[in-house]
TORKOL-4160 file (C-alpha; in steps of 0.2 Angstrom, whole numbers, padded with zeros to 4 digits, m for minus):
428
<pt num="1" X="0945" Y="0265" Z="m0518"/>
<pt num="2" X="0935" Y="0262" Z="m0503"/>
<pt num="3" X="0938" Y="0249" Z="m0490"/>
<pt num="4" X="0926" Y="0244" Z="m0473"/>
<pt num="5" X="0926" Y="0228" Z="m0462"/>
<pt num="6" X="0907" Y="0226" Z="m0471"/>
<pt num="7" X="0909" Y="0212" Z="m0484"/>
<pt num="8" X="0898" Y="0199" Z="m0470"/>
<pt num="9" X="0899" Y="0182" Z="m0471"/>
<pt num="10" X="0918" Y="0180" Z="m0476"/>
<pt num="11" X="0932" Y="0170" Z="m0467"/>
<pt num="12" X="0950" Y="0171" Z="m0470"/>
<pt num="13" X="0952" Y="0150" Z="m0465"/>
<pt num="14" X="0943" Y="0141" Z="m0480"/>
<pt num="15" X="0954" Y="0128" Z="m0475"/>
<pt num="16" X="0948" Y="0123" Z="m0460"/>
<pt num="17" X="0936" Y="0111" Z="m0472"/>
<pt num="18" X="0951" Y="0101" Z="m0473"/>
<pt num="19" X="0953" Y="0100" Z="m0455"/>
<pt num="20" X="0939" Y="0098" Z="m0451"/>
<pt num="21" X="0936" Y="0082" Z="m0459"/>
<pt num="22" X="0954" Y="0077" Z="m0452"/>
<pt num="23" X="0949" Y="0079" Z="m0435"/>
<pt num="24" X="0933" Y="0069" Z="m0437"/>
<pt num="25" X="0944" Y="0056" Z="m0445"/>
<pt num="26" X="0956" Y="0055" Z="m0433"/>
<pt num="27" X="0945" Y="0058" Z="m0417"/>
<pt num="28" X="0956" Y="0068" Z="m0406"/>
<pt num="29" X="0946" Y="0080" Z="m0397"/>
<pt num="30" X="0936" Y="0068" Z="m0394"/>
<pt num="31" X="0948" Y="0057" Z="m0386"/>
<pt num="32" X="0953" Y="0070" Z="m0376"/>
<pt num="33" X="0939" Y="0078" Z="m0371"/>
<pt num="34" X="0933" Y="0058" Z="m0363"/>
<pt num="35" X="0949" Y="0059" Z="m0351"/>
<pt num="36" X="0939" Y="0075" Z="m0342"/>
<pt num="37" X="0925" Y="0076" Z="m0330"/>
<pt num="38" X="0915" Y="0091" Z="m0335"/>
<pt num="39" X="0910" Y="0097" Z="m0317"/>
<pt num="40" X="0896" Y="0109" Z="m0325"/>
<pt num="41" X="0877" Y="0109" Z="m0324"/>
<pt num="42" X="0872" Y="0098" Z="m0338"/>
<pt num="43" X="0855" Y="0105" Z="m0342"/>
<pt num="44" X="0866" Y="0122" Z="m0342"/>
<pt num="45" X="0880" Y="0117" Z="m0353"/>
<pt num="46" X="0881" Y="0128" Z="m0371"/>
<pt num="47" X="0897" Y="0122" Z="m0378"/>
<pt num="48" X="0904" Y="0102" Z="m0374"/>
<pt num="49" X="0920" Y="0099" Z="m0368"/>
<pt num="50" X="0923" Y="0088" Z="m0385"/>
<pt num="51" X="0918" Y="0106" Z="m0394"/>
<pt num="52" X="0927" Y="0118" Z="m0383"/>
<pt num="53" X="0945" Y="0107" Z="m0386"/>
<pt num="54" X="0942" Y="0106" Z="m0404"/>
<pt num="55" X="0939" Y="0123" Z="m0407"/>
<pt num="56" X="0957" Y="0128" Z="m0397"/>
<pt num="57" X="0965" Y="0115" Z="m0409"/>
<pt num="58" X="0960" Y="0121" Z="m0423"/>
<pt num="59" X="0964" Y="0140" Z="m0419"/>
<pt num="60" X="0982" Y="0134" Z="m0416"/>
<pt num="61" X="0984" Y="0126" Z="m0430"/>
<pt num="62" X="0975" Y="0141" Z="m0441"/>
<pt num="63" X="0988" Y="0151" Z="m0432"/>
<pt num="64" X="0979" Y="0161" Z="m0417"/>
<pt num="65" X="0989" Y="0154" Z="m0402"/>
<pt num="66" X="0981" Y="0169" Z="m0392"/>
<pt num="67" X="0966" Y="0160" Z="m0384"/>
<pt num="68" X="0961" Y="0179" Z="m0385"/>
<pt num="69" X="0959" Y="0178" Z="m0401"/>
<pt num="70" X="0944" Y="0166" Z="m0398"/>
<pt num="71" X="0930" Y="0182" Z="m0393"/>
<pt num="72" X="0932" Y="0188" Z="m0412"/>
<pt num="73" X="0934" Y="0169" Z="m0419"/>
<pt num="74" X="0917" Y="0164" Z="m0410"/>
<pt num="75" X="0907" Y="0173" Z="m0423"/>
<pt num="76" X="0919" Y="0168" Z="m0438"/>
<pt num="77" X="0908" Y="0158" Z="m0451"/>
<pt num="78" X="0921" Y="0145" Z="m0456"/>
<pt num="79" X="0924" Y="0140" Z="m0439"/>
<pt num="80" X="0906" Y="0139" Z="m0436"/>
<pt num="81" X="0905" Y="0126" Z="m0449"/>
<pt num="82" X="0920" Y="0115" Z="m0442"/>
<pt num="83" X="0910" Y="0115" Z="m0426"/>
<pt num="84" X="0894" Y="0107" Z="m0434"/>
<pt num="85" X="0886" Y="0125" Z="m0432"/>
<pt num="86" X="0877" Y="0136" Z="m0446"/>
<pt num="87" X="0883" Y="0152" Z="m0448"/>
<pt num="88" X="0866" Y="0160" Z="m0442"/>
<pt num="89" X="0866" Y="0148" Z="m0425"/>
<pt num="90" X="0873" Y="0153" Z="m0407"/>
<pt num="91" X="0892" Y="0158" Z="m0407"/>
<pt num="92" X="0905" Y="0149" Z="m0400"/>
<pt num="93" X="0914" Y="0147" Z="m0386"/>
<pt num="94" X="0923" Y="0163" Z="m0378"/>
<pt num="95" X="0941" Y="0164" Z="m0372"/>
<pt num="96" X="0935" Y="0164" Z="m0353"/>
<pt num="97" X="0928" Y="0149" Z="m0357"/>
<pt num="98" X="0945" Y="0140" Z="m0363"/>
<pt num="99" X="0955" Y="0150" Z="m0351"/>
<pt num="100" X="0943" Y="0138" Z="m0338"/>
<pt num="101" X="0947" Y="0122" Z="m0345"/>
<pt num="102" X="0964" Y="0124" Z="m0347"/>
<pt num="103" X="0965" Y="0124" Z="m0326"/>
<pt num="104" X="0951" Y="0109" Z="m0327"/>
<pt num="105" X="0963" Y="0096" Z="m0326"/>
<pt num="106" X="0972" Y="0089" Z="m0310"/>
<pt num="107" X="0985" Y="0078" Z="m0309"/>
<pt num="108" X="0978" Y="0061" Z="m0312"/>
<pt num="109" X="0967" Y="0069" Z="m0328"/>
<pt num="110" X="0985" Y="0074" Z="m0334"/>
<pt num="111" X="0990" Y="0057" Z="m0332"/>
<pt num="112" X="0972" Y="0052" Z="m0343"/>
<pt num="113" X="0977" Y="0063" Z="m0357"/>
<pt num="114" X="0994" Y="0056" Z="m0357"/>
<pt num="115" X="0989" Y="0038" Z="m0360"/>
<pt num="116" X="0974" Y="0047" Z="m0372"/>
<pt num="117" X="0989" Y="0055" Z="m0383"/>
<pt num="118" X="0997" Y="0039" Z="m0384"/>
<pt num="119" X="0982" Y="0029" Z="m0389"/>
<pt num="120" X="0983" Y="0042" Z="m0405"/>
<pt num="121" X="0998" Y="0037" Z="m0408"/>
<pt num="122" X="0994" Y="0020" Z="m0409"/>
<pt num="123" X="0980" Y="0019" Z="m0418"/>
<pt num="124" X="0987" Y="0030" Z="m0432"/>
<pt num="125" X="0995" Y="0013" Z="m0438"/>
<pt num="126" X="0985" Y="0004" Z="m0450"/>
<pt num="127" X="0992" Y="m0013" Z="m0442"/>
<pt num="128" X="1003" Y="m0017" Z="m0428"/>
<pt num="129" X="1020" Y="m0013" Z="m0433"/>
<pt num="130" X="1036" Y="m0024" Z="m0428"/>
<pt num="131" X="1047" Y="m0011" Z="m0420"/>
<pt num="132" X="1047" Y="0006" Z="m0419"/>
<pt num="133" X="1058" Y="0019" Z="m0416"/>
<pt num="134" X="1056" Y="0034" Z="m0402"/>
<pt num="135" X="1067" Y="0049" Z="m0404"/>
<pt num="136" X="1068" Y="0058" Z="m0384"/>
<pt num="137" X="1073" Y="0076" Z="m0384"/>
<pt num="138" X="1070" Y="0092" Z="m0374"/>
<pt num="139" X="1069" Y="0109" Z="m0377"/>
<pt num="140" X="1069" Y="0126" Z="m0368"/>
<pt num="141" X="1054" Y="0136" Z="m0364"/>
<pt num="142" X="1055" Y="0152" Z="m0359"/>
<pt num="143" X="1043" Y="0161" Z="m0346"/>
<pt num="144" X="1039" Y="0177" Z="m0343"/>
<pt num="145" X="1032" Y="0178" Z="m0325"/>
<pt num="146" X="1031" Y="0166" Z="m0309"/>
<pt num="147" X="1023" Y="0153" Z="m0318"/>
<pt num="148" X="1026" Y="0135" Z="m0306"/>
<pt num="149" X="1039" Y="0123" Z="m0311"/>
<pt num="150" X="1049" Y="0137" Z="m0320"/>
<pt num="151" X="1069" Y="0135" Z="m0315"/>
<pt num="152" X="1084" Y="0148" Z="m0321"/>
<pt num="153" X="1093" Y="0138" Z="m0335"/>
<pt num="154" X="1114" Y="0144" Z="m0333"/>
<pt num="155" X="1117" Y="0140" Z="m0352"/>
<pt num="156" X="1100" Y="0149" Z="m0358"/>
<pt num="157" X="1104" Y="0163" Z="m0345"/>
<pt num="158" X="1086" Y="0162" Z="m0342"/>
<pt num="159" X="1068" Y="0157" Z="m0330"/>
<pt num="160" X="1060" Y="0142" Z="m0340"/>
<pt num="161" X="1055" Y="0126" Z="m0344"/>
<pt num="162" X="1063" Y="0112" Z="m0351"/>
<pt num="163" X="1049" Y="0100" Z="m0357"/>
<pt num="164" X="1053" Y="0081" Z="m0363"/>
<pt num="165" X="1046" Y="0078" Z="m0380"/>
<pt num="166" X="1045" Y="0062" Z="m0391"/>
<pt num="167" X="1039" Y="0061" Z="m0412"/>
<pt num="168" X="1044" Y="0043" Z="m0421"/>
<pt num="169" X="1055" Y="0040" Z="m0432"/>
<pt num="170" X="1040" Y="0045" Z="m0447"/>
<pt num="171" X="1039" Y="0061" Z="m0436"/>
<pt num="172" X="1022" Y="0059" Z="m0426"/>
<pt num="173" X="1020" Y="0065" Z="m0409"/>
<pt num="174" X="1018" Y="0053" Z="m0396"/>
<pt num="175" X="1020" Y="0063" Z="m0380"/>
<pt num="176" X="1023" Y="0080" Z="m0371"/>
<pt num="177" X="1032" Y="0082" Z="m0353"/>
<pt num="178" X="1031" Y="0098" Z="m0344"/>
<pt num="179" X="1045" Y="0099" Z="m0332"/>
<pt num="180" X="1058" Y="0112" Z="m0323"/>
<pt num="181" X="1071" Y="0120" Z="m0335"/>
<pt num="182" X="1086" Y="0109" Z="m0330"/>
<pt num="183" X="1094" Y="0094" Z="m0337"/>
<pt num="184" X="1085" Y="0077" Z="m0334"/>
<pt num="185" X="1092" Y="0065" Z="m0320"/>
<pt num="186" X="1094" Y="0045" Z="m0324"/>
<pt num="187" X="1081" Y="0042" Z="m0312"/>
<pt num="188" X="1068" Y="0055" Z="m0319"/>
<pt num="189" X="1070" Y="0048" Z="m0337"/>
<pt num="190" X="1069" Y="0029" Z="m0330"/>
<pt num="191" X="1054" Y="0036" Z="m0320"/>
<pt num="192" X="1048" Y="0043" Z="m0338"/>
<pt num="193" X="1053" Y="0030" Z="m0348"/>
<pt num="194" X="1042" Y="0017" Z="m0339"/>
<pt num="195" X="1028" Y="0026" Z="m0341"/>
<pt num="196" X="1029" Y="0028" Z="m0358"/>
<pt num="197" X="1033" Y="0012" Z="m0364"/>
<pt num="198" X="1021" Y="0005" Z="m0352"/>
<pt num="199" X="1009" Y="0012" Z="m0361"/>
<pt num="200" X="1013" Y="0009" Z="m0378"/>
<pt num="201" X="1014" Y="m0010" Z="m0372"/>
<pt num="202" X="0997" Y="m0008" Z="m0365"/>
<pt num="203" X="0992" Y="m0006" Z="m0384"/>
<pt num="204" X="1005" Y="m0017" Z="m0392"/>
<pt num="205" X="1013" Y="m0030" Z="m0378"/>
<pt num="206" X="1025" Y="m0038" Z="m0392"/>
<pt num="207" X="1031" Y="m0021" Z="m0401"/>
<pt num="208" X="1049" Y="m0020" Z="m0404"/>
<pt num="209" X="1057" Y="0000" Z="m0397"/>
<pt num="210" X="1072" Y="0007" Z="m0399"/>
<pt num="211" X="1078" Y="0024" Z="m0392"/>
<pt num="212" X="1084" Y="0039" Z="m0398"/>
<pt num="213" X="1092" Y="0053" Z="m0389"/>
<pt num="214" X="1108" Y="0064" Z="m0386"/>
<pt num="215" X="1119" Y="0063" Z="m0370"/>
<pt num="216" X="1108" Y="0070" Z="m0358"/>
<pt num="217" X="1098" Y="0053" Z="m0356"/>
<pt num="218" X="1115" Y="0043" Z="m0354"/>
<pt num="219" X="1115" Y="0036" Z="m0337"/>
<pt num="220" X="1116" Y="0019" Z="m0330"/>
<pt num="221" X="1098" Y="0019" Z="m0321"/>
<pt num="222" X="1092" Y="0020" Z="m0342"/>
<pt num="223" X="1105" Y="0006" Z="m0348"/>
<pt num="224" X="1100" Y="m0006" Z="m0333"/>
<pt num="225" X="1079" Y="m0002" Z="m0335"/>
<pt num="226" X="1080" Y="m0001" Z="m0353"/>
<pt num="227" X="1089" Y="m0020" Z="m0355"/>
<pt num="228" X="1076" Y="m0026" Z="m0341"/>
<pt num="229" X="1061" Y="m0021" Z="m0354"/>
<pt num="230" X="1066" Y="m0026" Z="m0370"/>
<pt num="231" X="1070" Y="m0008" Z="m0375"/>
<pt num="232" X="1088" Y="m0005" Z="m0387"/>
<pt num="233" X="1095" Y="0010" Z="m0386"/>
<pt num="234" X="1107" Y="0022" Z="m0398"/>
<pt num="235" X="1111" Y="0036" Z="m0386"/>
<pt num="236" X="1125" Y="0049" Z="m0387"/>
<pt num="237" X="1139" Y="0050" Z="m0376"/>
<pt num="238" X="1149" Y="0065" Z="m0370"/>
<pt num="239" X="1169" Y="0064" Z="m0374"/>
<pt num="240" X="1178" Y="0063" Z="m0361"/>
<pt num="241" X="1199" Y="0058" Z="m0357"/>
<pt num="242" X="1194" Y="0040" Z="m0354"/>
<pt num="243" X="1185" Y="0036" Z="m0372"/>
<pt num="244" X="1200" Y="0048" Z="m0382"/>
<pt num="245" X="1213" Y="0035" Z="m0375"/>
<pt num="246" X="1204" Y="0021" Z="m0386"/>
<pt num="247" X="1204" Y="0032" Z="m0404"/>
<pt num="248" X="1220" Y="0042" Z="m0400"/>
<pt num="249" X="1229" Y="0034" Z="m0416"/>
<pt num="250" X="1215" Y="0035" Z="m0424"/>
<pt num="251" X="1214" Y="0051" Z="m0423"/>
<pt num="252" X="1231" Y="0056" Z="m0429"/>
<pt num="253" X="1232" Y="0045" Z="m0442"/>
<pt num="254" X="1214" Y="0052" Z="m0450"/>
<pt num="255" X="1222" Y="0070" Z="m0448"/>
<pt num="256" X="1237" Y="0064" Z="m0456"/>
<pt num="257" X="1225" Y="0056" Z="m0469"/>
<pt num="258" X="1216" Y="0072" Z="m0473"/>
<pt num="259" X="1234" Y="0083" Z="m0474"/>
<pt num="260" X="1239" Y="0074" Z="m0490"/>
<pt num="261" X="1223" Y="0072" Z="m0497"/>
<pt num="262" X="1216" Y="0090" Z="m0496"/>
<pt num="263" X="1207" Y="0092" Z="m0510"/>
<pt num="264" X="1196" Y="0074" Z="m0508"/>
<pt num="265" X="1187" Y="0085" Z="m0493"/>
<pt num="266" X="1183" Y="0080" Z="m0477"/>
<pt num="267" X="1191" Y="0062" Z="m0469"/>
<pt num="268" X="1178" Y="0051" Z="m0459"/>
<pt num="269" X="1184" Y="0036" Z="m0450"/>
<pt num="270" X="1174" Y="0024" Z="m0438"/>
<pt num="271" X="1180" Y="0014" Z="m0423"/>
<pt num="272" X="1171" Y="0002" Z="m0412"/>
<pt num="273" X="1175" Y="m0004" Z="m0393"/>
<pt num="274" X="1169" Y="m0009" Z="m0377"/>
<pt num="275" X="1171" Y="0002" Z="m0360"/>
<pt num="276" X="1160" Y="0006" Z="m0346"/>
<pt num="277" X="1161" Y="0022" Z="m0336"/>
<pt num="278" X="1162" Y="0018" Z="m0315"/>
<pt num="279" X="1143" Y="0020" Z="m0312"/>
<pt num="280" X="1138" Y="0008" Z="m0326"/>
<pt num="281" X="1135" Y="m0010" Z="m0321"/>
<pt num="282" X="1142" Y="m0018" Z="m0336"/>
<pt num="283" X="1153" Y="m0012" Z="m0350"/>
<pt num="284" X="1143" Y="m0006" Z="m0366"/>
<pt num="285" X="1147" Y="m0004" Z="m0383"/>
<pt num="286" X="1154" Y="0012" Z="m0389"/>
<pt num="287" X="1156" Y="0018" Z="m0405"/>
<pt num="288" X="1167" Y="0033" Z="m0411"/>
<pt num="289" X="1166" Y="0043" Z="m0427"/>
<pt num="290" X="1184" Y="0053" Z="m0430"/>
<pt num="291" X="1181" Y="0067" Z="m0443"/>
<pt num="292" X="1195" Y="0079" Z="m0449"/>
<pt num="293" X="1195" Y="0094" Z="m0459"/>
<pt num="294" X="1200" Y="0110" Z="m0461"/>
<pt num="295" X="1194" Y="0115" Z="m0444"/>
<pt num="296" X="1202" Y="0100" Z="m0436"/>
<pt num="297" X="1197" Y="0082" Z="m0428"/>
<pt num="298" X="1183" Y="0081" Z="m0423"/>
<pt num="299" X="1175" Y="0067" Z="m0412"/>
<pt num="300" X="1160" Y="0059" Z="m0406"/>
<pt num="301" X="1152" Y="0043" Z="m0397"/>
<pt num="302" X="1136" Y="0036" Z="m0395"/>
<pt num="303" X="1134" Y="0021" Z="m0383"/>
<pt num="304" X="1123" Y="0007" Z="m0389"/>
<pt num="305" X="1114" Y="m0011" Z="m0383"/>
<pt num="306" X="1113" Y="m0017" Z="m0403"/>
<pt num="307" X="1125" Y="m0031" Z="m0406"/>
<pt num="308" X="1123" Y="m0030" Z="m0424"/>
<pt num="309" X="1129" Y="m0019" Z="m0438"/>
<pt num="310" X="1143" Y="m0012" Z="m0443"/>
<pt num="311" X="1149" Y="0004" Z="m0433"/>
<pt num="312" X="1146" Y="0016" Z="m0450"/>
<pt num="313" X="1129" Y="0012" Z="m0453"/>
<pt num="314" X="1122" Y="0013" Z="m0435"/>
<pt num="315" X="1132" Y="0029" Z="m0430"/>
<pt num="316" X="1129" Y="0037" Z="m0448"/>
<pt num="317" X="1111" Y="0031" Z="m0454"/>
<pt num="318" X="1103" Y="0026" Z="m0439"/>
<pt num="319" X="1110" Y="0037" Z="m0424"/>
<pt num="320" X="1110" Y="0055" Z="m0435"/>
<pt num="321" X="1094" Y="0051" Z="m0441"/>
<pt num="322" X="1087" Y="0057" Z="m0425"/>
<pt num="323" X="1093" Y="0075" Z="m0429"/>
<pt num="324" X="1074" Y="0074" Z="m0439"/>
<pt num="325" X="1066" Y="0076" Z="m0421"/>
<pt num="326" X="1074" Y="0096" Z="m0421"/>
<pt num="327" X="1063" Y="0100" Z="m0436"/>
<pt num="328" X="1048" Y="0089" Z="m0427"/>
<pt num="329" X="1052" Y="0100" Z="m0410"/>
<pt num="330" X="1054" Y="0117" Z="m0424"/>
<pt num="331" X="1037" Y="0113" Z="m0431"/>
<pt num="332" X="1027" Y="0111" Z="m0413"/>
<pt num="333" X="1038" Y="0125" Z="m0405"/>
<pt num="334" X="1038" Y="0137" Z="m0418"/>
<pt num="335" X="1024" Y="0136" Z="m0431"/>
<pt num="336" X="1012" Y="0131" Z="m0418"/>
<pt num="337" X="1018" Y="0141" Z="m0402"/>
<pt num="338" X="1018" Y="0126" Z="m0392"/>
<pt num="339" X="1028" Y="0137" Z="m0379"/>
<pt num="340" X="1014" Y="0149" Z="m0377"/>
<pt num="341" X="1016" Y="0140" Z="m0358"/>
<pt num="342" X="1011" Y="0157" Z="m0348"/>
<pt num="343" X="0997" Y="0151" Z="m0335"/>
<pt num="344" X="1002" Y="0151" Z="m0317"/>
<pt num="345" X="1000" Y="0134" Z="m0314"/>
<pt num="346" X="1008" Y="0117" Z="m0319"/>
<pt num="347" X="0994" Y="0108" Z="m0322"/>
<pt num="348" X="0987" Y="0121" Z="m0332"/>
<pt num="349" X="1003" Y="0123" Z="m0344"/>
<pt num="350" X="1004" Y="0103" Z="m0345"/>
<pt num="351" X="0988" Y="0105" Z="m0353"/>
<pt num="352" X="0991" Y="0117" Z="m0366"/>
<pt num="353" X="1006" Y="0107" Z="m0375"/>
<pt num="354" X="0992" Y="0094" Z="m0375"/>
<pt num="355" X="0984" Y="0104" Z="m0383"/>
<pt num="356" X="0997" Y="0109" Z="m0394"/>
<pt num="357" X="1001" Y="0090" Z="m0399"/>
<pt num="358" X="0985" Y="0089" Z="m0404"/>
<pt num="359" X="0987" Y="0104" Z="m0418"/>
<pt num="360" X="1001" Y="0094" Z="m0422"/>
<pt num="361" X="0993" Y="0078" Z="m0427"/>
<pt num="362" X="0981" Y="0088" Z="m0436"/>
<pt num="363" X="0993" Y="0098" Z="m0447"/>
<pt num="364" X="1005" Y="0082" Z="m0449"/>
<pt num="365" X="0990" Y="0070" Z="m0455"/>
<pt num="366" X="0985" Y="0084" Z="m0468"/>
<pt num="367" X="1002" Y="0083" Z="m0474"/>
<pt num="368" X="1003" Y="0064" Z="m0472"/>
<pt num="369" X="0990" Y="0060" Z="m0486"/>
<pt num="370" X="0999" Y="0071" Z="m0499"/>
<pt num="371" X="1005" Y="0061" Z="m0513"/>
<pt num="372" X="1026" Y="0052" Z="m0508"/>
<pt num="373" X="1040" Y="0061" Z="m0515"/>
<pt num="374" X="1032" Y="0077" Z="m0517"/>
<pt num="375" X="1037" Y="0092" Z="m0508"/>
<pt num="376" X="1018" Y="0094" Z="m0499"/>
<pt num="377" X="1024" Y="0078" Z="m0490"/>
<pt num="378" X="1039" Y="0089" Z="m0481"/>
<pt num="379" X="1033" Y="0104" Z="m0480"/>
<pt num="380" X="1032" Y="0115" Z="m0466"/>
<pt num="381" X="1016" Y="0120" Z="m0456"/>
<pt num="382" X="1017" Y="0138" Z="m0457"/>
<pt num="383" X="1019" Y="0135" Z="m0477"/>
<pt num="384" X="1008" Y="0121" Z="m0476"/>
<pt num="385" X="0993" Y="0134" Z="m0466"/>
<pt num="386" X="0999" Y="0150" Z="m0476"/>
<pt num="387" X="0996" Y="0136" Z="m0494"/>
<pt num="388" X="0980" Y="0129" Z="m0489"/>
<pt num="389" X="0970" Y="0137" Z="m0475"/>
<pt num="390" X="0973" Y="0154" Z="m0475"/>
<pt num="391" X="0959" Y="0154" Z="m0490"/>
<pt num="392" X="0946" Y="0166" Z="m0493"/>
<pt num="393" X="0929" Y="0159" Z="m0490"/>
<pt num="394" X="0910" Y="0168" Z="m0495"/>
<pt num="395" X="0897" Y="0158" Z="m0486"/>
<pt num="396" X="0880" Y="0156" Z="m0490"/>
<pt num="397" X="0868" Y="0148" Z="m0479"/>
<pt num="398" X="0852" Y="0141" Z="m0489"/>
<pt num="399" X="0837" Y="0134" Z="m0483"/>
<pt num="400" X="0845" Y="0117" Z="m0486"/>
<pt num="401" X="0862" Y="0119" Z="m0490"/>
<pt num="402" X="0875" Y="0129" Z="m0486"/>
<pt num="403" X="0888" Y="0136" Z="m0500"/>
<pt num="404" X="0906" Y="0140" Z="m0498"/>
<pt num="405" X="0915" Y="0152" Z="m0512"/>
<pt num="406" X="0931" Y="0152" Z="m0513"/>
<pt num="407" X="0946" Y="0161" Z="m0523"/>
<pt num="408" X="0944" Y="0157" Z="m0542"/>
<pt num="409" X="0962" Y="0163" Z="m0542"/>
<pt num="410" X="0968" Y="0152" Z="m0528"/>
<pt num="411" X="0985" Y="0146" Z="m0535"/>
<pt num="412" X="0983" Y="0127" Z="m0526"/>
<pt num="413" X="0964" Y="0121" Z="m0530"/>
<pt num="414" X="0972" Y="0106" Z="m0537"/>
<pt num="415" X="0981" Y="0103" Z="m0521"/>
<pt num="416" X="0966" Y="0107" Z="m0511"/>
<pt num="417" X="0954" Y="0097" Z="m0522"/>
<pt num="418" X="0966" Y="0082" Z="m0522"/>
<pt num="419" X="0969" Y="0083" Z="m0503"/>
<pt num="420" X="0948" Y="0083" Z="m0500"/>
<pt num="421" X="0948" Y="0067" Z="m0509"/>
<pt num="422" X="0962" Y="0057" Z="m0502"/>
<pt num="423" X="0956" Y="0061" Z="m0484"/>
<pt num="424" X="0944" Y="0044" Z="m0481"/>
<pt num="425" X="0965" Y="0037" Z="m0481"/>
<pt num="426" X="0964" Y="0043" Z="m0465"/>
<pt num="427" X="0953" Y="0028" Z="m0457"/>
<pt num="428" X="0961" Y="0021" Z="m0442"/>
């Protein structure tokens, strides 16, 4: 058996077809790219803004987070081809030249691509929906050097940061903030806050929001801002002496409950009341889940603005659904290295989740028009990439055609083939 790098024209992302015609579906390198001014000689420009972005994209979501990766990619023929370049023309874009446009953007281009990442959002709608729901969460990002905004994090035990993140309740991204790696004040999340419903307003003035998110974005400058707007809330609230006072029988009685029925398994119980902590302006209401078991009693709140429902259905079905957001967060984090944050500076690093979000709502549309109640509609990206781009692809390239061979053996042509034609779904 003899082996050599000598086979030609071959390429291990046959898959990028299907992204491809995702990305010109859904537009968002292009949308992107118009939120930059390009300070380059025009008559000397080899690769467009448009065309630099999209290629990145595509290289996270194949899996090459490196943007070193991009000097051996250049000359790969599949990515040639999702750039609207033959095989045999001029190779793309090197990783000096995306290690530039990463530090392009200043401050009020950020702010551009922001508003840009939220027009995705809202035209991923195919009609104005009634209310929607936002799910607000953070997570840590560890650095490794002296990059700008990083902050030592006491619970993490390490330099980071500790970027604001924010899917919908179906799971699509809606925006990225890079900040310090510390714990959000009331009046940074207001500030937040009214940036980003401002815009989604911009888009849809009537559109009902509600807000998800854990006890870090309890505070009264949210309560106050939030009932101002038009914006209900289900928050999380940390326990404290004060809230154990109102579900102290409760509590008993539930343990009690659980000691003489065993074998029935764990007892839950819900209680419901008014209290205001002494910042707050007004009392709110509060709602209490006691749970014991064989651990113990365990007990939770969650502060809300909603007057109706009952105090099961909004705390069980409506606040823990927000736990979805982890495997969101897990899916941009993990399989698509959003916190691949290492250039020195902020504006820089700010760019490259964008950048990340936009892999996302690639590999999230794919998996969007798969068939409902079939487990291509959950699964994850790094199965979803290992499934149905990591394909082996021959290409030909014809006087007037250019042909791709791929795997008789692949286990998922259906899949692919079925995917291919349910893509014109995507029009938005």
């Amino acid at each position: 058996m003899v082996a050599r790098f000598d086979g030609g024209r071959l390429s291990s992302e046959g898959g990028l077809l299907a992204l491809r015609e995702i990305e010109r579906r859904i537009g968002v390198a292009g949308r992107l790219a118009g939120c930059l001014r390009d300070p380059r000689a025009p008559e000397r420009v080899g690769h467009r803004l448009a065309e630099i972005i999209r290629f990145r994209m595509l290289m996270i979501a194949a899996g090459y987070e490196d943007g070193n990766d991009a000097d051996a990619l250049r000359r790969d023929p599949m990515f040639k081809l999702a750039l609207d370049r033959l095989p045999s023309d001029d190779e793309l874009c090197s990783q000096s030249t995306i290690s530039r446009l990463k530090n392009l953007p200043d401050v009020r281009a950020l702010l551009r691509l922001g508003r840009a990442l939220i027009e995705q959002y809202c035209v991923s709608f195919r009609q104005v929906p009634k209310r929607i729901v936002l799910d607000v969460d953070d997570t840590f990002d560890r650095v490794h050097g002296g990059q700008q905004l990083r902050l030592f994090n006491a619970y993490h035990d390490d330099y980071g940061f500790q970027p604001i993140v924010v899917f919908d309740g179906e799971g699509r991204l809606v925006t990225a903030l890079l900040r310090p790696g510390k714990r959000p004040g009331g009046h940074e999340v207001r500030a937040f806050l009214r940036r980003l419903v401002g815009a989604i307003r911009a888009q849809w003035p009537r559109v009902e929001i509600l807000l998800r998110a854990d006890s870090h974005y309890t505070a009264p400058e949210v309560f106050d801002w939030c009932r101002a707007n038009r914006v209900d809330w289900v928050f999380g609230l940390a326990p404290n002496a004060a809230l154990k006072r109102h579900v102290g029988a409760l509590e008993k009685t539930t343990a009690e409950r659980y000691r003489t029925t065993p074998d029935r398994g764990k007892v839950r119980r819900f209680a419901q009341f008014y209290d205001a902590a002494q910042s707050w302006s007004r009392v709110e209401r509060i709602i209490a889940r006691i749970e014991a078991g064989p651990e113990g009693t365990d007990t939770r709140f969650i502060v809300t603005n909603l007057q109706g429902g009952r105090a099961k259905h909004l705390y069980q079905w409506l606040y823990c659904a927000r736990g979805q957001a982890e495997n969101h967060i897990k899916a941009w984090k993990n399989h698509l290295a959003a916190d691949r944050t290492s250039c020195h500076q902020a504006e820089a690093n700010q760019f490259r989740l964008f950048l990340h979000a936009g892999a996302y709502w690639l590999l999230w549309s794919m998996r969007r028009v798969m068939p409902k109640g079939s487990t291509w509609r959950v699964m994850q990206f790094d199965t979803l990439r290992l499934r149905l781009l990591k394909l082996a692809a021959r290409i030909v390239e014809l006087k007037k055609q250019v042909k791709i061979h791929l795997p008789s053996s692949a286990p998922d042509q259906a899949i692919f083939a079925m995917l291919l034609d349910r893509l014109p779904r995507l029009v938005t």
